[in-house]
Each structure stands twice: as C-alpha cells, then as structure tokens.
C-alpha positions as CSV (number, residue, x, y, z in Angstrom):
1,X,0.0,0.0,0.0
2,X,1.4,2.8,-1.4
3,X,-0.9,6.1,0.1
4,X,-0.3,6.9,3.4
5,X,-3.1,9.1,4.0
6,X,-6.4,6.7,4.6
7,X,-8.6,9.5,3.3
8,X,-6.7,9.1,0.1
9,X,-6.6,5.4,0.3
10,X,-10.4,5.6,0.5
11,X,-10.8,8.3,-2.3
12,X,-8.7,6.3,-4.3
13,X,-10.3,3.0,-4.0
14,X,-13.6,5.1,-5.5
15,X,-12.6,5.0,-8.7
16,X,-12.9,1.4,-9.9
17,X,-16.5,1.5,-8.3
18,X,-17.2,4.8,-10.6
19,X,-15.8,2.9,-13.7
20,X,-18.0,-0.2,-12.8
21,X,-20.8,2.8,-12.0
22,X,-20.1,4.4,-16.1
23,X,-20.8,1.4,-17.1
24,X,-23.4,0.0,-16.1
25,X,-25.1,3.4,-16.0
26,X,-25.6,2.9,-19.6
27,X,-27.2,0.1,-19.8
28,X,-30.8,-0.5,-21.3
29,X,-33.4,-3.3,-21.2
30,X,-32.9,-3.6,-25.1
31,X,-29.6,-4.4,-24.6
32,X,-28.1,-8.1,-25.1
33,X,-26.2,-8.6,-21.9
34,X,-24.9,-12.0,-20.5
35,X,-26.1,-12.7,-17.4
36,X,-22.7,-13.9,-16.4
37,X,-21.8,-9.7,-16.9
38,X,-24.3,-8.8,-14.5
39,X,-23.4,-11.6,-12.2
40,X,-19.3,-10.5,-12.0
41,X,-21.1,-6.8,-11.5
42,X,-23.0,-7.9,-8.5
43,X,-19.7,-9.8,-7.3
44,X,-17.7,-6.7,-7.3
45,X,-20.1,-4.3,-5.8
46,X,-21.0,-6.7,-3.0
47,X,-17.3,-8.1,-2.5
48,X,-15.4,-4.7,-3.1
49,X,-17.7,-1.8,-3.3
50,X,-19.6,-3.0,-0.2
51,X,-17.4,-5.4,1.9
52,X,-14.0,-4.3,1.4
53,X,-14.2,-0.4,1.0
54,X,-17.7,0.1,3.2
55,X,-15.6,-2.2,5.5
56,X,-13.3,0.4,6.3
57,X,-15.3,3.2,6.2
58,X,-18.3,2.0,8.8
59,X,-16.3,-0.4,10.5
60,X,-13.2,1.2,10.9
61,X,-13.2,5.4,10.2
62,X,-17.1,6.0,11.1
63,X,-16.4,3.6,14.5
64,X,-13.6,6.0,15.5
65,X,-15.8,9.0,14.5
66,X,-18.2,8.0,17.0
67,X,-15.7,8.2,19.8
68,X,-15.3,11.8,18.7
69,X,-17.3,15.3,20.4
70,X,-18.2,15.9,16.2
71,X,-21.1,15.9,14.2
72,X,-22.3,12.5,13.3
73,X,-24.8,13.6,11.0
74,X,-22.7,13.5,8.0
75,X,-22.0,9.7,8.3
76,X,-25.3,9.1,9.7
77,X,-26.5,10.0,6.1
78,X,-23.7,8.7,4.0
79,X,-24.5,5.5,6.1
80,X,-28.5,5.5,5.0
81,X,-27.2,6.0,1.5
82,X,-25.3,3.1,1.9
83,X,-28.2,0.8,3.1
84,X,-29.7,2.4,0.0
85,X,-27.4,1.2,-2.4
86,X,-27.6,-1.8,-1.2
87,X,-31.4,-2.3,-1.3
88,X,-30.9,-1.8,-5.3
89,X,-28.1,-5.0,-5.3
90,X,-30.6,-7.3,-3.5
91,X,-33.1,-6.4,-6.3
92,X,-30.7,-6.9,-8.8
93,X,-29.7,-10.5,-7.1
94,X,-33.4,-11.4,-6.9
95,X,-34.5,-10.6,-10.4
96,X,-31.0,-12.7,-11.8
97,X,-32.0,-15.6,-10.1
98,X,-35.5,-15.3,-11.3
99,X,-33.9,-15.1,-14.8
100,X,-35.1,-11.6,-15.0
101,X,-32.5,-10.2,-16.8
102,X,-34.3,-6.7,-17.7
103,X,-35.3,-5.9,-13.7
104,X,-31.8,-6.7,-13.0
105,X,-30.5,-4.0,-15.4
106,X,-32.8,-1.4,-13.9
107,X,-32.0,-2.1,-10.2
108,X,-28.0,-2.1,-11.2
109,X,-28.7,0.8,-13.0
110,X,-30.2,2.8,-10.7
111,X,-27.5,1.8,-8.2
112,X,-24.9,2.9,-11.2
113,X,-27.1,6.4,-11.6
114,X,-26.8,7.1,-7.6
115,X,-22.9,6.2,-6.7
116,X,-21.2,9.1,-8.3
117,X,-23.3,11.6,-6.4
118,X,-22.7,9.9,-3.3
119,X,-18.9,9.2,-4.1
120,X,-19.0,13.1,-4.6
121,X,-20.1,14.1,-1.4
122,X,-17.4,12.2,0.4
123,X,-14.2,12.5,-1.9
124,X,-15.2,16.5,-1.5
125,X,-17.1,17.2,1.5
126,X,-17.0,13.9,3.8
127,X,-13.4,12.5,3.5
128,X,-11.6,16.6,3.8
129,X,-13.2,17.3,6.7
130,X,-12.4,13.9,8.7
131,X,-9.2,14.4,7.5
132,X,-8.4,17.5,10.0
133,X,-9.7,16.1,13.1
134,X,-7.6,12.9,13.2
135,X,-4.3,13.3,14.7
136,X,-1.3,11.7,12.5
137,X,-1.0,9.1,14.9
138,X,-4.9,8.6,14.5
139,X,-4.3,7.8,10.8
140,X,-1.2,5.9,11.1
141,X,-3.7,2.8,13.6
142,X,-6.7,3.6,10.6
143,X,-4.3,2.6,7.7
144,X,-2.9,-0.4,10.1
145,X,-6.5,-1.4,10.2
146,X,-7.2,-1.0,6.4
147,X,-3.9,-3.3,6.3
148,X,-5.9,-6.1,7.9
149,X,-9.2,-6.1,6.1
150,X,-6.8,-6.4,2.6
151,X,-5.2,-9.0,4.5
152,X,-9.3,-10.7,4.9
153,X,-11.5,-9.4,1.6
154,X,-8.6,-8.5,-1.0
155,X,-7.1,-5.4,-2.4
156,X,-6.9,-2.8,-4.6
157,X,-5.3,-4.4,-7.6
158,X,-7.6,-7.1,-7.4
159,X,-10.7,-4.3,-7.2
160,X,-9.0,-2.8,-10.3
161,X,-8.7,-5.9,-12.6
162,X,-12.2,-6.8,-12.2
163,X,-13.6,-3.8,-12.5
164,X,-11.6,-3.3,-15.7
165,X,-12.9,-6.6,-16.7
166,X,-16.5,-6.0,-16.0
167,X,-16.4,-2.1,-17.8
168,X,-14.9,-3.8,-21.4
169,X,-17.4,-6.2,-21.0
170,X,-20.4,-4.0,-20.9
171,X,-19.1,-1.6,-23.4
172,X,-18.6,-4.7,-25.8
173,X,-22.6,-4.8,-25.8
174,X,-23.8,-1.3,-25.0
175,X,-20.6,1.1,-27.1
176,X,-21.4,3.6,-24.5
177,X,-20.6,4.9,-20.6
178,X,-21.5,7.6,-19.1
179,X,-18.4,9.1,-16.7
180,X,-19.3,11.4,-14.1
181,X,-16.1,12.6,-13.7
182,X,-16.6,15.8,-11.3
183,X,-16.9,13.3,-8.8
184,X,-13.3,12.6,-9.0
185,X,-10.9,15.4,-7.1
186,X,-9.3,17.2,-9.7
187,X,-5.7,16.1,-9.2
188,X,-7.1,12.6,-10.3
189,X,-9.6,14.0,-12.6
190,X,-7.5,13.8,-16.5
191,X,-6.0,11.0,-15.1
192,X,-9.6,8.9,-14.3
193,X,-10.8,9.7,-18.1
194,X,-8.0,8.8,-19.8
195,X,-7.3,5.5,-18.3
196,X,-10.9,4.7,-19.3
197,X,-10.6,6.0,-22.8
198,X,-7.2,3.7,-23.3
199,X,-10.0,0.6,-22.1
200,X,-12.6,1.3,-24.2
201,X,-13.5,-1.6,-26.7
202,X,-13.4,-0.6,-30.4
203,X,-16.6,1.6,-31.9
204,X,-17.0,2.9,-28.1
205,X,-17.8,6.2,-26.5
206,X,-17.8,7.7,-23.3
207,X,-19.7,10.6,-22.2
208,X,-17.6,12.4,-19.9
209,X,-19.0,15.2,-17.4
210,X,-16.6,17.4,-16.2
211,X,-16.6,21.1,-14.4
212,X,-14.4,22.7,-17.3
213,X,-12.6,22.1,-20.2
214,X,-9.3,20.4,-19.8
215,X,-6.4,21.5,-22.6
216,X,-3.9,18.9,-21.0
217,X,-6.2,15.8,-21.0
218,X,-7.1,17.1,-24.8
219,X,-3.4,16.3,-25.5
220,X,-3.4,13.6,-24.1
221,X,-6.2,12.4,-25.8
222,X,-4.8,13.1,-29.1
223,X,-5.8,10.2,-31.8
224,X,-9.2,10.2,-30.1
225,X,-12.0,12.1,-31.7
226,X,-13.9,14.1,-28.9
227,X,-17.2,16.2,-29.2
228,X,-18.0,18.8,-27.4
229,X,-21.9,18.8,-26.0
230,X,-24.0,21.2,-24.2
231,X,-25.0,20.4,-21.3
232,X,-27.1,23.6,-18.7
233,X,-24.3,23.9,-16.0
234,X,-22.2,21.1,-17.2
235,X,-19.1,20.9,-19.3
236,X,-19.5,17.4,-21.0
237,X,-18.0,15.8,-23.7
238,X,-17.8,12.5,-25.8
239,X,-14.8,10.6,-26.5
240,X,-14.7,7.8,-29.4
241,X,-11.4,6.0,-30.6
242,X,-10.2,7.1,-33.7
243,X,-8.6,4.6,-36.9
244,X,-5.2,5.1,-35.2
245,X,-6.3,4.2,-31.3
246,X,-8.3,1.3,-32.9
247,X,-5.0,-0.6,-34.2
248,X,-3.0,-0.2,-31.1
C-alpha cells in the first residue's frame, strides 16, 4: 500500500467503483447482456464496493468517528445512502436468479445512476473534513487497520482488474458509458478519463461530465476524436477512438 493518507486510500479505492458505475449506468433493457456480466457486476459491488471499501469506512473510520465530540450527521446520512445502495443490489440479485435479466439491469442501474453523487459528497465534503480532526498518529492505527481487512477481503489491484474486466465487457454490448467525472478530485480527474478512454473496446464512446474544459487531457487524448456537448451547468464531452487508437 502505497498512500499513506487513509482518506486518500479511500478516495482512491472510489474510482474502480465509478468505472463499474459508467458502465453499467448505460445500460438498457434492449440491450443483449450476458447474465454472467451482471453476475461479475453484482460480485464486485458486493465483494469490493460494499465489503471491502464500506468495510473500512463504517467499520473502521465512522467507529472511530463515533468516539469523537463531532457531528455525526454526516456519516449518519452517508450511512442511509449506503443501506440504499444496497437495497438496489438485493433487487438486482433477486431478479437474476428469477432469470429476470431486464429488472436486473434497472436495479444495477439505478445503483450505477446514484454512486457518483454519493462518491462526490465524500471524496469532496466527507473525507476533507475527517481528514483535519484525526491526529497523524490517529491515521497511522486507521491505515494499520485498512492493512488487515486487505489481508481478509482483497485489495486494490484485485478491485482494479475486475472492474476493468467488467467495464470492457459492458461496453462490448452497449458502445457507451456515461463518466461522471466531477466526482473525481481534480488532481485525479484527467487521469480517471484517460485510463478509461485507453480501455474502451473498439466503436465505443464515453460521455464524460466534467466542471471545465481540460487543454492537458485534450493532448493527451490526441488520436481520439472528442465532441463537445451542451449540457445547462455542465461541461460534457464524448470521446470515441479514432482509426489510429483502434489498431494499437
């Protein structure tokens, strides 16, 4: 484990659940999905999204907020959200083993539609302000702990790979995700888009929402044909792989 900052560690382990989240996000009932897909999508939200990062977050950080004189509210209501979130997996879980393959796109959808606005809140409200009333001793015992649940439910790299595996996948079938990227801090933010754009699948696009437009991830994304859009209060943009992207 390379961050030494749990805040960050938990920021960072957000963004394979918002890649999983753009993908699925565009799904539709039309669509020809494999049920096995939606099956490896259930696996990592319930294995990473909700065991091993909610793991450290109620378990470990929001335990050790409670034995603070702070405002609990905040992770009160992130907490209800979570319970939220989760009432939209057990849906999907119930209409896949029904065989019910368009209910289960909905519920995962809907879960896929409501995690980047959540994610939001903590990488840029929740996670700052937690951040200045631990001491640095306080974090070093919260990253020992977030040690031992990778040692028990997995870790990053792991998280990464199959959430990699599952965004191809859908975007093999749908040719679209939509990236709501403002939920990513903005030191991350280029970085986040590009990584997916060099993952998309052939004849793909991603709809990419962002706060402004970005001249150095525009380099970057040289060989990539991009389209502006208008969006009220939103700076949003399509990228599709070019001829030249397409044979590398």
């Amino acid at each position: 484990m390379t961050e030494r900052n749990p805040f960050r560690i938990m920021t960072v382990e957000h963004y394979p659940i918002l890649q999983v989240a753009s993908a699925l996000s565009a799904m539709r009932v039309s669509h020809d999905i494999d049920p096995e897909t939606l099956k490896k999508a259930v696996k990592f939200i319930r294995k990473f999204a909700d065991r091993y990062h909610h793991e450290k977050e109620e378990k470990v950080v929001f335990d050790k907020v409670r034995g603070k004189r702070i405002d609990i509210s905040p992770i009160e209501a992130m907490e209800r959200e979570h319970e939220m979130t989760r009432s939209r997996v057990r849906e999907a879980i119930e209409s896949l083993e029904k065989g019910d393959i368009g209910n289960a796109i909905v519920s995962l959808r809907e879960w896929a539609n409501f995690i980047p606005d959540h994610i939001d809140k903590e990488n840029h409200s929740l996670f700052p302000g937690l951040d200045n009333v631990f001491t640095g001793e306080e974090k070093n015992e919260l990253i020992s702990d977030f040690m031992r649940v990778d040692e028990r439910l997995g870790t990053i790299d792991e998280m990464k790979r199959l959430a990699d595996e599952i965004f191809v996948e859908i975007l093999s079938k749908t040719g679209n995700a939509i990236v709501e990227a403002r939920a990513v801090p903005k030191e991350d933010r280029d970085d986040f888009v590009f990584r997916l754009a060099d993952l998309m699948p052939e004849n793909a696009t991603l709809t990419v929402m962002y706060d402004e437009k970005s001249e150095e991830l525009e380099k970057r994304l040289e060989g990539f044909e991009i389209e502006e859009m208008k969006r009220k209060g939103v700076y949003a943009f399509r990228i599709k792989k070019g001829e030249d992207q397409q044979k590398t």
